[in-house]
ROMAR-40742 format. One record per residue: residue in one letter; x, y, z of N, C-alpha, C in turn. Coordinates in steps of 0.02 Angstrom, whole numbers, plus 50000, padded with zeros to 5 digits. Example, Ala and Ser with C-alpha at 12.3 -4.5 7.8 and 13.67 -1.06 7.14 Angstrom:
BEGIN
A506604971650390506154977550390506604983550390S506424988850354506844994750357506455000250394
***
This chain:
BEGIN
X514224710847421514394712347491513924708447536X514054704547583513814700247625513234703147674X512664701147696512034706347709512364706747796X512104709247819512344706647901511844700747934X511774699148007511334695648016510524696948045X510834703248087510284707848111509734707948057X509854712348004509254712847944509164706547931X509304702847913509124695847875508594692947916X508784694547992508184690948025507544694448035X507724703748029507104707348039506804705647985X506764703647921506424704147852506044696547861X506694690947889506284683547901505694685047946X505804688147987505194689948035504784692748015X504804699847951504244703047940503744695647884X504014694347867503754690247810503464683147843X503774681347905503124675047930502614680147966X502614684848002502194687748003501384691447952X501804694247891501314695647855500904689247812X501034682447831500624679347813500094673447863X500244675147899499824675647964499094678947948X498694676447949497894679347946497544682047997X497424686748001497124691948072496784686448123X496534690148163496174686648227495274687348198X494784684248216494274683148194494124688048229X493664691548195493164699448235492424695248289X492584698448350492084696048382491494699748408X490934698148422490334702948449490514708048504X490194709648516489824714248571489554710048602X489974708048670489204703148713488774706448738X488154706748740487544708248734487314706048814X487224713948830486994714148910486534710948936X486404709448983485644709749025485484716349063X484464716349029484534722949042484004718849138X484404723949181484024725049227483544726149258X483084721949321482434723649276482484730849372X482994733249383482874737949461483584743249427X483154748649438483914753049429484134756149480X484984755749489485434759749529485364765949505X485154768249556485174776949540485694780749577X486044777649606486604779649642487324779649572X487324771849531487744772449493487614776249439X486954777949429486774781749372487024789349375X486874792149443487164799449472487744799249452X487994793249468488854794949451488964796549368X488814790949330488534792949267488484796849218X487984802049260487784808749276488184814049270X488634810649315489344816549324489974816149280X489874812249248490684809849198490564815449171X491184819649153491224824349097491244820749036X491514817549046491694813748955490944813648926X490374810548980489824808748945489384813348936X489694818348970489044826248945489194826148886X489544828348855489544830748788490274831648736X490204831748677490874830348645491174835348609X491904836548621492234843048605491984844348541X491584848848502491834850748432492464851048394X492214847148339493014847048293493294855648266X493684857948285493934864648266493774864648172X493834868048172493424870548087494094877648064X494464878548020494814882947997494404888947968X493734888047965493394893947960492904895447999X492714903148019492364904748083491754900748093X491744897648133491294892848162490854896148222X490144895048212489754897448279489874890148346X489644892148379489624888948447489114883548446X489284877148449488814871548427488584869248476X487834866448511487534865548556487864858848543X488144854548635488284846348610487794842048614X487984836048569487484832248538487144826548609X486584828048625486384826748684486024818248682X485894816548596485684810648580485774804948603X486424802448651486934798748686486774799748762X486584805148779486764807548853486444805648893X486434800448942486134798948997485794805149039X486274807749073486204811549110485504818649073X485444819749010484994823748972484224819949013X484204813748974483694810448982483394810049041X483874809749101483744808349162483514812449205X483974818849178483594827549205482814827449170X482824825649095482224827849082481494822649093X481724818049112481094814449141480994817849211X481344822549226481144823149307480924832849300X480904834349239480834840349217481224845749226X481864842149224482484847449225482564847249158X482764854449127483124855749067483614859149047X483954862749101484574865349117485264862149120X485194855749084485724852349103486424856749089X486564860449011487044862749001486924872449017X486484873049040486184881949057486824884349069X487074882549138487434886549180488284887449134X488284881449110488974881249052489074886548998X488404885648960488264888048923488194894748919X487944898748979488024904549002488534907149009X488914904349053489594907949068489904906649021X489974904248963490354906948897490174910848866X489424912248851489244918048825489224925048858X489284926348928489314930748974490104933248952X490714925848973491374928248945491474932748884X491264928248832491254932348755490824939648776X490244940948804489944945948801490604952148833X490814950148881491364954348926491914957048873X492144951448843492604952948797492474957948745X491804957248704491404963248671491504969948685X491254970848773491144977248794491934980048800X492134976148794493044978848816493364983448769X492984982548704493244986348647492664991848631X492894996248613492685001248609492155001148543X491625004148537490805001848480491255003248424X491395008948409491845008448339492175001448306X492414998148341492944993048344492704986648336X491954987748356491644980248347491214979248292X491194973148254490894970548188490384969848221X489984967748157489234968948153489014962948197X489204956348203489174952748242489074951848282X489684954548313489624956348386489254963648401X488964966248383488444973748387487814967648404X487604960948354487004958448372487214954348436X487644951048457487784947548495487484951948564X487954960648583487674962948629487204964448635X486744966048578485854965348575485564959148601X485924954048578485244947448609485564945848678X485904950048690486014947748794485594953448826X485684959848798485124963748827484544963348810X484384958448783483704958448771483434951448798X483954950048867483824945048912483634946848994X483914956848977483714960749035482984960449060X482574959749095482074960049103481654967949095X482104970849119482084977449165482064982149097X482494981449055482434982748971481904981348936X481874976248924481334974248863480654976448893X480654976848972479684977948991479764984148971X480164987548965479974996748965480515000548899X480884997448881481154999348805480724993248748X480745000448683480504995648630481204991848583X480924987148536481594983648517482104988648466X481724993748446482114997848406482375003148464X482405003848510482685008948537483215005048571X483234998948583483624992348640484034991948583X483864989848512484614987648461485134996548450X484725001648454485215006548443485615006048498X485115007148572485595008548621486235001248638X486154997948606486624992548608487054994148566X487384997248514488014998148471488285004848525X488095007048571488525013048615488605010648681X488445003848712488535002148771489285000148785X489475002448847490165000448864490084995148939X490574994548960490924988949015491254994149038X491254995649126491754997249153491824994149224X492574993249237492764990749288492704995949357X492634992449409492334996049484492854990349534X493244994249564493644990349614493254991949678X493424984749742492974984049783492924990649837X492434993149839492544999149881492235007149854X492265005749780492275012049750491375011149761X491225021649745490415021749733490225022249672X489855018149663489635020949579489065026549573X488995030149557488405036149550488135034749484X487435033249489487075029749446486435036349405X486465042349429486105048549396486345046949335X486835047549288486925049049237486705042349174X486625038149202486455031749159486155026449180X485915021349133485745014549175486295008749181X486245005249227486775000249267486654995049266X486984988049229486944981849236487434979149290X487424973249306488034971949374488154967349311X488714964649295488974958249276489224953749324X489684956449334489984953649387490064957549453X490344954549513490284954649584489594956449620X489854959049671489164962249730489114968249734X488644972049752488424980549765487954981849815X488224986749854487514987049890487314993249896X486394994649888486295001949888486155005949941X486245013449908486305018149959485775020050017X485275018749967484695021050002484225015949976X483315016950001483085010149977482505018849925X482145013749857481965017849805481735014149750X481265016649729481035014449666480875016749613X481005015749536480905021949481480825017649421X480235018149377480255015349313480985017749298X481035015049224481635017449193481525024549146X480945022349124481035028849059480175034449098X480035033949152479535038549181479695045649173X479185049149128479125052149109478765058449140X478085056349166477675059849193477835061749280X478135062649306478435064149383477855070649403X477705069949474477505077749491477945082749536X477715087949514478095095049521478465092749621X478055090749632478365090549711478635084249708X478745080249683479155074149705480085076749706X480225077149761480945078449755481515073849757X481065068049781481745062549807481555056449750X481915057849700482105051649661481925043749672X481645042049642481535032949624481945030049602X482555023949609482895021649576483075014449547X483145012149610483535005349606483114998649586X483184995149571482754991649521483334983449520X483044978749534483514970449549483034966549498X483054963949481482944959449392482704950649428X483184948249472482964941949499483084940149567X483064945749592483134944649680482644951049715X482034951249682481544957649719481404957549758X481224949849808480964948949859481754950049893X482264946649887482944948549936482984956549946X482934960149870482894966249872482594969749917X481954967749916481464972949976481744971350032X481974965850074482244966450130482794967450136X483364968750095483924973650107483744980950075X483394983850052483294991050054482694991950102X482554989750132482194992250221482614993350252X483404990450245483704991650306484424996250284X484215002450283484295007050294484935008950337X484765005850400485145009050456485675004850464X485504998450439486104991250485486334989250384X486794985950411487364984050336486824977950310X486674977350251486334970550221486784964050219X486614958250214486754951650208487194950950144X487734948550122488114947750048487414943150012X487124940150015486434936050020485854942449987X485884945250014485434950549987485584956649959X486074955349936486414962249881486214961749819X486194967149778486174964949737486884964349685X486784958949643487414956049607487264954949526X487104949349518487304948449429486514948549412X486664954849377486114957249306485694959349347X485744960249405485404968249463485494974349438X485074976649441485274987849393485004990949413X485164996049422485115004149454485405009149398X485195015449440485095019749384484415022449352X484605026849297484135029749263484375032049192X483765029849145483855031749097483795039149080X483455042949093483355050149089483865054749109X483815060149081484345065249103484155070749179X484535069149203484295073349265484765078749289X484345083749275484665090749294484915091549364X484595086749417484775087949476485495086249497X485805089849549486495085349562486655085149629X486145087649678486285087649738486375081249768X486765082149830486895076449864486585072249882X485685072749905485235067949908485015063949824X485155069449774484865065749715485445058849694X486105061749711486855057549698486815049749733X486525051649791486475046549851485875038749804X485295045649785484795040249782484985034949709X485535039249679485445032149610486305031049618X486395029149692487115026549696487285018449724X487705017249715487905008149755488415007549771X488915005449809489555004049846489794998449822X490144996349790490274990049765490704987049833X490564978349828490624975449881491404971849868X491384970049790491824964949756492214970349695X492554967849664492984971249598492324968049544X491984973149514491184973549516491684975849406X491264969749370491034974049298490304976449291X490184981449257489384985749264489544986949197X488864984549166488804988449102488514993249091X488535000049053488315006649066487985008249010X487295009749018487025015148955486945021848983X487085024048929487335034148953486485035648924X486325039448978485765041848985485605048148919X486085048848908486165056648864486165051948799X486255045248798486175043248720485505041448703X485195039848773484535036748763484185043348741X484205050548764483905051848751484195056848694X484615054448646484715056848587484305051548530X484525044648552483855041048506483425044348512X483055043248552482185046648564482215052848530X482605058548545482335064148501482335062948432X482945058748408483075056548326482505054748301X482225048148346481615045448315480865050948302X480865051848369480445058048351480395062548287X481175064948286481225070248235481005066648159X481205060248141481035056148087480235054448081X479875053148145479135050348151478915058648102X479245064348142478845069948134478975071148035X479475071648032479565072747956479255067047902X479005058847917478405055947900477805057747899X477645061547947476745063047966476875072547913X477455073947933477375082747910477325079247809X477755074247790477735072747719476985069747709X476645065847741475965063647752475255067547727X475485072847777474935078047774475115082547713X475635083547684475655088347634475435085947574X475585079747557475435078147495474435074647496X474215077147558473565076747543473265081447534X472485079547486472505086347422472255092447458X471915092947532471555100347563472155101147610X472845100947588473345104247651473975105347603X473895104547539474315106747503474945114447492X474195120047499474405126647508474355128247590X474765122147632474525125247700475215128047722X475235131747776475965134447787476285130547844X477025131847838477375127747874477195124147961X477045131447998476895130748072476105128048084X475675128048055475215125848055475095115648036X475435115347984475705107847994475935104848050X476425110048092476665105348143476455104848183X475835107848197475375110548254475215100848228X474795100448159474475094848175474995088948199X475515089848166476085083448171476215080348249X475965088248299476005083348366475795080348384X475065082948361474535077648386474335070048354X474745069848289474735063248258474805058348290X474415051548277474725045348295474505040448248X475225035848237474885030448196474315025348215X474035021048150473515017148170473515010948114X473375004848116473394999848065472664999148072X472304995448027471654994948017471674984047982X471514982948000471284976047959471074978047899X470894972247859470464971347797469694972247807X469334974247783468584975147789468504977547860X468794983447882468814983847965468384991047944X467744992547970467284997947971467465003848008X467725009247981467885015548019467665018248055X467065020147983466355022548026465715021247967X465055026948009464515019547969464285027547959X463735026947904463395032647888462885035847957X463085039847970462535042448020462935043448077X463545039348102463865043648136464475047948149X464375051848218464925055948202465455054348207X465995056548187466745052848192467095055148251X467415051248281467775053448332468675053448313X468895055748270469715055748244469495057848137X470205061748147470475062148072470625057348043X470715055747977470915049347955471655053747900X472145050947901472575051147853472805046547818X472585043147754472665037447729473495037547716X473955033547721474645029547717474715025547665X474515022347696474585015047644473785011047644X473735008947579473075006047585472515008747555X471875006347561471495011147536470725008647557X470125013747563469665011647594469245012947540X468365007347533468015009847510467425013047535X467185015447492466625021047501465775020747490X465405020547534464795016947516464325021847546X463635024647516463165028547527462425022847560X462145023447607461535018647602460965021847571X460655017847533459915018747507459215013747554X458845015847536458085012347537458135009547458X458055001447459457884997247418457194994747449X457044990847361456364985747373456434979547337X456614976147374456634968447385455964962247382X455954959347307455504957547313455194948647350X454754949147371454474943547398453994939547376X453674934347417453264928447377452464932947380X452154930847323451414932647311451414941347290X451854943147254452024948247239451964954847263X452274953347332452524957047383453064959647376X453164966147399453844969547408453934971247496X454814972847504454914973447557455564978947547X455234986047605456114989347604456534987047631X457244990747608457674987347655458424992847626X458774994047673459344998447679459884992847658X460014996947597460774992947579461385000547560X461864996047541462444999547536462735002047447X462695004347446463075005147365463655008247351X464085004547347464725005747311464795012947266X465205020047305465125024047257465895025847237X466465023347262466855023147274467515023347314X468395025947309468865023647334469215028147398X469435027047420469595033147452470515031847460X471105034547431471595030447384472115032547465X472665030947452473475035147464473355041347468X473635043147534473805051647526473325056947512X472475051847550471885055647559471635054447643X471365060047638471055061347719470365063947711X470115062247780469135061847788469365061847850X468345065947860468335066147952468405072647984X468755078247942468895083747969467995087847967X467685088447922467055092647934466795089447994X466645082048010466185078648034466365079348118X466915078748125467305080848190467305087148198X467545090548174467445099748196466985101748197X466475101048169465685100748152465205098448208X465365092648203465045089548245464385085448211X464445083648147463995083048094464185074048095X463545072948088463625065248053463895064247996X464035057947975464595055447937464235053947864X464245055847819463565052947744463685048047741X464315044747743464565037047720464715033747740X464815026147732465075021847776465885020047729X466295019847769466915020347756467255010747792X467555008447743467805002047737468225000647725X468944997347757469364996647727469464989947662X470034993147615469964986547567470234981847579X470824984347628471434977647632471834983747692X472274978147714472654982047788472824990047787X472564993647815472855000947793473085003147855X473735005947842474065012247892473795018547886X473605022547956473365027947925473555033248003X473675038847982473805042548052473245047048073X472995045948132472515049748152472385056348189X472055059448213472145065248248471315061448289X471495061148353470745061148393470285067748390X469655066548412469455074248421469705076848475X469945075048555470045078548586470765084948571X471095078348521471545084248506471605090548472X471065088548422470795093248365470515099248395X470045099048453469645102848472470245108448522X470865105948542471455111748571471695112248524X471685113148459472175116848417472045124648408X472315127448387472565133348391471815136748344X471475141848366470825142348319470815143948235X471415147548232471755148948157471745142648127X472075137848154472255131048120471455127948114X471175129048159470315125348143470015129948095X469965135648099469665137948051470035137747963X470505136847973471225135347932470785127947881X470675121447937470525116547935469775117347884X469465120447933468725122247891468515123447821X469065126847830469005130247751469305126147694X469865124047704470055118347661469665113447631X469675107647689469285102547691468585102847656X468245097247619467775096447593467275090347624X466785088747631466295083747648466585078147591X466805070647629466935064147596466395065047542X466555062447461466035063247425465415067747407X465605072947447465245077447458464425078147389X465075076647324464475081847271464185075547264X464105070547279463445065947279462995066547302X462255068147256461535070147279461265063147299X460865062847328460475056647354459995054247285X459775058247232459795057347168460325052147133X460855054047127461485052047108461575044447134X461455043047210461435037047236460975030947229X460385036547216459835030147189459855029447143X459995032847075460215030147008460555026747006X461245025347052462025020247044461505016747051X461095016147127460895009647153460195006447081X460045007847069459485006047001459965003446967X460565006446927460965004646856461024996746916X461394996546951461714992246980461324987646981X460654987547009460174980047010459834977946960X460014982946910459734979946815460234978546799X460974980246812461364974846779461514968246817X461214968146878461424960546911460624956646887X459974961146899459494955246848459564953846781X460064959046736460324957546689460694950846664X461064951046714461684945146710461334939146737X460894938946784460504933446787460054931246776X459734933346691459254933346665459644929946597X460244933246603460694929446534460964923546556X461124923546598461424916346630460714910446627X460504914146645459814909646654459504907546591X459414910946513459244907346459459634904146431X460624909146418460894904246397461224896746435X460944894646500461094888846506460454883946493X459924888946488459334884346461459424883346406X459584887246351459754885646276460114880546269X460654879946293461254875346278460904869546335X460774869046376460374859746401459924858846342X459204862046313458914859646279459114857946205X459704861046200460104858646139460444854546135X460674851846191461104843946200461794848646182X461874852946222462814853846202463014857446277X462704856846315462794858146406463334851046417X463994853046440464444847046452464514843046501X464414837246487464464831446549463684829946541X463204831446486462434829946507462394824946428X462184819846445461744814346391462184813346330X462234810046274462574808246205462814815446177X462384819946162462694826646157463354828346180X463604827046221464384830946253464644832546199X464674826546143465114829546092464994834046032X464394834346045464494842646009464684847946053X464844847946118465184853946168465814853546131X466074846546141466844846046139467224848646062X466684848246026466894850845946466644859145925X466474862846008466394869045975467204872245992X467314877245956467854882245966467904883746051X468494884746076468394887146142468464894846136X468764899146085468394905546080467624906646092X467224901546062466404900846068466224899146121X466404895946146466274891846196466344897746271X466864901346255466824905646334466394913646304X466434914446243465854919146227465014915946239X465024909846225464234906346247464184908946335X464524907346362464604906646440464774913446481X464924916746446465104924246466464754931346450X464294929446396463944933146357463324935046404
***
């Protein structure tokens, strides 16, 4: 069958074509570099989106959020010779602010573990948080925080919790000031402390002076400004409502911690600190047969304490000012003597040293006679290595209940007590005849072995070192 003409010529064509040899590859012509720079064209530069930074390639598996590769970027370099480093801040923010919004939208049940840390490391960008919450009380209260929406106009009443602004403007009711977690208040303070601005304090103080006349949109407070209170407040009158309230200016998101959770952590923790110190004290050996209410008497007054390595408690002779409850760790135990130290022309000299009489382990306590007493201390007490230990001060000791001190009295025994000062100068004797011991042996058998030519690394001899047994050889040297 006859081809047509159309194809015949597309195929003649593909075929002078494919033997045709490409075009020769040519350089890069190669700039001149300038020796004056436009800083006008550079701004522009500056501004290309293309040249900030480059989309990430999508990934079919969950991918974190990749900082762009700034290695290329004019505009990086140019901020940071002039000591800007914000180039991508403000970007970078408002995506993580978005994602953060999105978080709070779902209810704590609902959110993975992920996102539970995600809303932890934005509140722990609060200022107003981190100076006055610790980080274990900031990661709990972060798996119960919510987002709620405020249309423009509405009041928010801020008694019952603390208040982040996310988004829009607010302005407050009254002007006020209040730590967050203040504890100690006096009996006559009636009018509440509240409102509290994170990065506009100075705008702050001059829109809560003014009181009487409407504030500036300029001086409101707006994003990541908070009010409120963490504490629970029994009060509900209309001046207390007023003082931890704000008017929203804009369709306002606020993030909310419920005051009633904060202070369900806190009692939790408490209740756990207390059942550590109540397990603490029991299993040490003079509180064993003690009864229940009397433990907890001490448990209030507990507080923990870390100690360094070789960190001196206390020294023989004085009195102690705190209980010791050993934790973790362990201290040693040392009595001082009068030694005699000898000198040139066969002179002696005293001198107060320390002697090792022993340990003081886990799940032992000292300090109680010496403190209730009021008695100096026999020993000097040392730690061996880092120890946790919970203490009781004396001031606290001395308000306990008199049952429980006399309670205390009777138990408790003097640290080391049955050591006679007899007892101490014997350790201390054994102890300095076996160290002139050991260096009286050291001292002939390395004289033996030099004058025998088998001391190693000394004169033609070496090799009779090298041909003794090394069983012999660390019994020669150890002996």
């Amino acid at each position: 069958m006859p081809m047509s003409p159309l194809p015949a010529a597309l195929l003649a064509h593909m075929a002078a074509v494919s033997s045709v040899p490409p075009p020769p590859l040519r350089s890069v012509p190669r700039l001149k570099i300038s020796k004056h720079i436009n800083y006008n064209q550079l701004n522009t530069l500056c501004h290309i989106r293309g040249l900030q930074y480059r989309k990430p390639t999508e990934d079919t598996g969950e991918s974190q959020p990749q900082q762009p590769d700034d290695s290329h970027n004019i505009a990086v370099h140019v901020k940071k010779a002039h000591g800007d480093h914000t180039l991508y801040g403000p970007k970078v923010f408002e995506e993580k602010l978005t994602e953060f919004l999105a978080i709070l939208k779902k209810l704590p049940v609902h959110r993975t573990v992920c996102e539970h840390n995600a809303v932890c490391k934005m509140l722990q960008t609060v200022p107003d948080l981190t100076s006055q919450l610790s980080d274990e009380h900031l990661k709990a209260l972060s798996t119960n925080v919510i987002s709620e929406t405020w249309v423009r106009g509405s009041t928010v009443v801020g008694n019952d919790g603390f208040y982040i602004i996310l988004k829009g403007l607010a302005r407050p009711r009254r002007k006020s000031q209040k730590n967050l977690t203040a504890e100690n208040e006096s009996a006559g303070s009636s009018k509440p402390q509240c409102f509290n601005s994170l990065f506009y304090s100075e705008d702050m103080k001059s829109s809560l002076l003014q009181d009487r006349y409407p504030a500036s949109r300029d001086s409101m407070p707006r994003q990541w400004s908070t009010f409120g209170t963490l504490e629970v407040l029994p009060q509900t009158d209309a001046e207390t409502l007023a003082a931890y309230s704000v008017e929203t200016e804009d369709d306002c998101e606020i993030l909310k911690i419920p005051a009633k959770e904060y202070a369900k952590i806190k009692s939790e923790k408490i209740k756990l600190e207390n059942i550590e110190k109540e397990q603490l004290i029991r299993k040490c050996p003079y509180y064993v047969e003690w009864p229940t209410l009397s433990i907890y008497e001490l448990t209030a007054h507990i507080k923990w304490k870390k100690f360094p390595p070789r960190h001196v408690i206390v020294e023989s002779g004085n009195i102690m000012s705190f209980v010791v409850y050993i934790n973790s760790g362990y201290c040693d135990v040392y009595r001082s003597v009068v030694g005699l130290v000898k000198q040139q022309f066969n002179k002696v000299r005293k001198i107060r040293k320390l002697v090792y009489m022993g340990k003081l382990q886990e799940k032992e306590s000292f300090g109680e006679i010496s403190v209730l007493c009021q008695v100096p201390f026999t020993c000097t007490v040392i730690t061996g290595k880092e120890t946790e230990a919970a203490i009781i001060e004396d001031k606290d000791l001395f308000e306990l209940d008199p049952v429980t001190k006399q309670l205390m009295l009777q138990t408790a025994k003097p640290t080391f007590g049955h050591l006679t000062d007899e007892d101490v100068k014997t350790e201390y004797l054994r102890k300095e005849q076996q160290k002139e011991w050991k260096d009286f042996k050291d001292k002939t058998i390395k004289n033996s072995l030099y004058y025998n030519g088998i001391v190693p690394g000394f004169g033609k001899w070496n090799h009779q070192w090298t041909s003794i047994p090394r069983n012999l050889k660390d019994t020669l040297i150890n002996y």
